[in-house]
N, C-alpha and C positions, 0 to 999 in steps of 0.2 A: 571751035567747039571744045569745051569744056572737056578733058578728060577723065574717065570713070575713076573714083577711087574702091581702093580694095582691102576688103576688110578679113582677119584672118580670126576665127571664133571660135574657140575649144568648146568638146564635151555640149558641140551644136547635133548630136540625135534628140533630145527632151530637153523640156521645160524654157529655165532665160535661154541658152542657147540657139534651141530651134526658135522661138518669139522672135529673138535678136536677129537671125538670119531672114525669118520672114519682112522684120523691119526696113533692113539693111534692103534689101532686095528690093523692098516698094520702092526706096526713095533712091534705087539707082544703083546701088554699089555692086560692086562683084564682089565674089564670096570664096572663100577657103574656109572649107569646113570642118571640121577636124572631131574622131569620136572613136571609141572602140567598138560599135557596131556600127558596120559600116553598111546594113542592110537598113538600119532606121537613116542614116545619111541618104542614101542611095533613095527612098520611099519621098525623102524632104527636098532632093533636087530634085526630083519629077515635079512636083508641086509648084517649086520655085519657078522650073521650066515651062512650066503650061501657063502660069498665070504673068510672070516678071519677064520672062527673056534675061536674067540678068545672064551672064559667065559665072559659074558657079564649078570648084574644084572640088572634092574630096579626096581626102586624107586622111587612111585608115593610122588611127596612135591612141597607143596608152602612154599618157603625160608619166605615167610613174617611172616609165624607164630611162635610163641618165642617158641613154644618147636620143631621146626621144626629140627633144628641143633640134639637135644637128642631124636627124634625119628631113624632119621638114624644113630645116635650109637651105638641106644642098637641094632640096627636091625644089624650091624656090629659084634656088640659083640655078638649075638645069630648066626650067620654065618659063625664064629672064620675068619674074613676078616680083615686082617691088610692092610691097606690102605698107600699106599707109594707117591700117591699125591692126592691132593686137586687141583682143577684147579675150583675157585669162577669166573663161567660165568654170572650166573643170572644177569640178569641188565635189563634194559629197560629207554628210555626216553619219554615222554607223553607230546606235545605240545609246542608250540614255543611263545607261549605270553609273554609279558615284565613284566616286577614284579607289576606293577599296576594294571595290566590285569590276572593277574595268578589264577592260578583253585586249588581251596584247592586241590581238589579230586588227581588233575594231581599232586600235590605237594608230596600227603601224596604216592600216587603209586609208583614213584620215589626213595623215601627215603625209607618205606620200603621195597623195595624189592632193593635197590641198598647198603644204608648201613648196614637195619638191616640185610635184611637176609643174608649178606655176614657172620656180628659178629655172630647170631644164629650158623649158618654152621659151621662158622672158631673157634668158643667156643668149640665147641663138639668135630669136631676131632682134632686139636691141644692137645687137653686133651689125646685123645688117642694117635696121633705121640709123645708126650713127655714120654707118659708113655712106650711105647714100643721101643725109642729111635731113631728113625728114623721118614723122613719125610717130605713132601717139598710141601710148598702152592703156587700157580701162582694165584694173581687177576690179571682177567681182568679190564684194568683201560680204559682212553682214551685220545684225547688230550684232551679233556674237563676237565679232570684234570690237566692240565697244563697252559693251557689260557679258558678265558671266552672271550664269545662272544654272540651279539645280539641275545635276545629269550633264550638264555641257563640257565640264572639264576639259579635255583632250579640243575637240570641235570648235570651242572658246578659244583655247589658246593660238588652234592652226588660224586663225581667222585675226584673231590679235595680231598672229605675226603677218599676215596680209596688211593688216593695217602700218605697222611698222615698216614693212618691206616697202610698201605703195611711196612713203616719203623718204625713205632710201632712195629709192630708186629715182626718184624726183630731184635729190641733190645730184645723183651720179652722172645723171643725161641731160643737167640743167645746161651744159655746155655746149651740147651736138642740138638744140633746139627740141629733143623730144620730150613732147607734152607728156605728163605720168596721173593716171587720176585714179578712181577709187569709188564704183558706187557700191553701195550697202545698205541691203533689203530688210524687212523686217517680214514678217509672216509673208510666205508665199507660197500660195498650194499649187504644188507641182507635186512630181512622183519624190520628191525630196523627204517626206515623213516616210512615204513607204519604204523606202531605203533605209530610214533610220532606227525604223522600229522593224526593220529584215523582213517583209511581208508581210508583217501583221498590219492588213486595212482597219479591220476595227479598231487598233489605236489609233494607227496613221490620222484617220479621220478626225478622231477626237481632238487632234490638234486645234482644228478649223472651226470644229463645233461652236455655231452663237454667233457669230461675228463674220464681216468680209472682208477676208483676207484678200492681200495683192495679190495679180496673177499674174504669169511670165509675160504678157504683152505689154503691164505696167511699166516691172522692170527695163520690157525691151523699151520702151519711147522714153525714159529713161537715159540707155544708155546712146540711142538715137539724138537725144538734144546733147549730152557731156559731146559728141563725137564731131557734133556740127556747129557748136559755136565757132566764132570768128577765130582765125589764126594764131591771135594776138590774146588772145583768152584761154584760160584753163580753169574746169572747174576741178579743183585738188579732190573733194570729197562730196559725196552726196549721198546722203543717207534719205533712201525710200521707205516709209510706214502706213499700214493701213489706218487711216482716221481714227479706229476701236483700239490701237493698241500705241501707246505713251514710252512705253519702254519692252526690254527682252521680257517682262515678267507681267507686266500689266498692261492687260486686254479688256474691254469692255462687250460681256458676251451677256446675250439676252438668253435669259430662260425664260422655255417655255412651260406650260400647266398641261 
């Protein structure tokens, strides 16, 4: 019998995260779930548990803190959990003001929780998929690492350096056999606008307005096919977009009369 593999899923309380978990669960895997609320984690293993059976861990962590990454390894290594993927979700964007206007605060939440705590994360286990020779990282990137646009400054550029980092890290673990890949979304309504315009719904929304945008179970069957091709295959990059929307700035939204 085929043994279970296990997948380890930042910032899995909402949206791609908890999708992805849900994903991962149907088609088998065991789970390490990893969030700073650890009462929506807690709400989404019952779920898992009632309907999957899969083994599902959580892992109360905020990715921003630098020992964040070597807390969930030792806690790995005291579990004897050998981890077969990485899926770096944690992300978030905070505010849409132009760089003259920009909020340190919004700046520094950004960066670290989008760069650092990916490197924290991706430091630790990396360390352990080389050591034990297997092993396969997916960040979440977006287009925002592809094209900038109005408002995204800061959010752009953490995401540019996900993209950057994603083929770093791909020459670095080309050697230990670990696969390194990179998907990136384009519009996807999760609670991700309401965070970025800080609780304002009535913009939040406007984002969506006219058009249908991807939703977190897109992404996850997404990152469910990069996870499950053959051994011998890596898909480097894969950029997800809703059919209405061609680029970060051009969407195709119906008005109504």
């Amino acid at each position: 019998m085929e043994q279970k593999r296990t997948a380890i899923i930042t910032g899995a309380s909402s949206g791609i995260g908890e999708a992805a978990a849900i994903r991962f669960a149907q088609g088998g895997w065991n789970l390490i779930l990893t969030a700073r609320r650890i009462e929506k984690l807690e709400s989404l293993k019952a779920k898992i548990d009632q309907k999957y059976q899969q083994k599902t861990w959580l892992f109360q962590q905020d990715v921003r803190h630098p020992d964040s990454g070597e807390k969930l390894a030792a806690w790995l290594h005291e579990n004897q959990i050998k981890p077969d993927l990485l899926i770096n979700n944690a992300g978030l964007a905070v505010g849409v003001s132009p760089i003259h206007q920009g909020v340190a605060d919004d700046w520094e939440r950004m960066i670290d929780t989008n760069i650092k705590g990916l490197l924290y994360v991706s430091r630790a286990i990396s360390e352990i998929m080389t050591d034990q020779g297997f092993g396969h990282i997916i960040n979440i990137g977006s287009i925002a690492g592809k094209e900038a646009y109005p408002g995204g400054n800061v959010y752009c550029a953490t995401k540019h350096a996900i993209d950057g980092l994603t083929k770093a890290m791909r020459i670095d673990l080309l050697p230990y056999g670990i696969r390194v890949s990179q998907v990136a979304p384009g519009a996807v309504e999760t609670a991700f606008s309401l965070v970025r315009y800080k609780g304002n719904q009535s913009q939040a929304k406007k984002v969506y307005d006219g058009f249908a945008p991807l939703n977190a179970a897109d992404v996850a069957d997404a990152l469910w096919f990069v996870a499950n091709v053959p051994a011998h295959v890596n898909i480097n990059d894969l950029v997800i977009m809703p059919t209405a929307q061609a680029s970060a700035v051009h969407i195709k939204r119906e008005t109504t009369t």
